[in-house]
Steps between C-alpha positions, in 0.01 A plus 500: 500500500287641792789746525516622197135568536553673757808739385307587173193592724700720700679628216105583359404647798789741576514638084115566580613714784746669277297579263224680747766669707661655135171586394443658808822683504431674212186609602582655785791646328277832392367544845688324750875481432580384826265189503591458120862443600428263841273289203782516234754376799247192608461414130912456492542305798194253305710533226855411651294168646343384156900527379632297774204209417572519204858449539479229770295335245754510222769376723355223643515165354280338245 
């Protein structure tokens, strides 16, 4: 149980990081392209991990 505490914590804490680094993406995307796409990049690789949680999580046993 501890464990799934733990996964669903993570999974909390890396879609808040997702969110900021998309928000700040497309702020910088007026005035910084560059920076916009190094943030748009970081928010993919958060992304790519909250799939693979999420699919450990479905294939694991009940």
């Amino acid at each position: 149980m501890e464990d799934q505490n733990n996964a669903e914590q993570l999974k909390k804490e890396l879609y808040l990081q997702y969110i900021q680094l998309i928000e700040e993406a497309y702020n910088l995307s007026e005035s910084d392209q560059a920076q916009s796409d190094i943030s748009s990049f970081e928010a993919k690789k958060i992304l790519e991990q909250l799939s693979a949680l999420e699919f450990t999580r479905e294939v694991q046993p009940a």
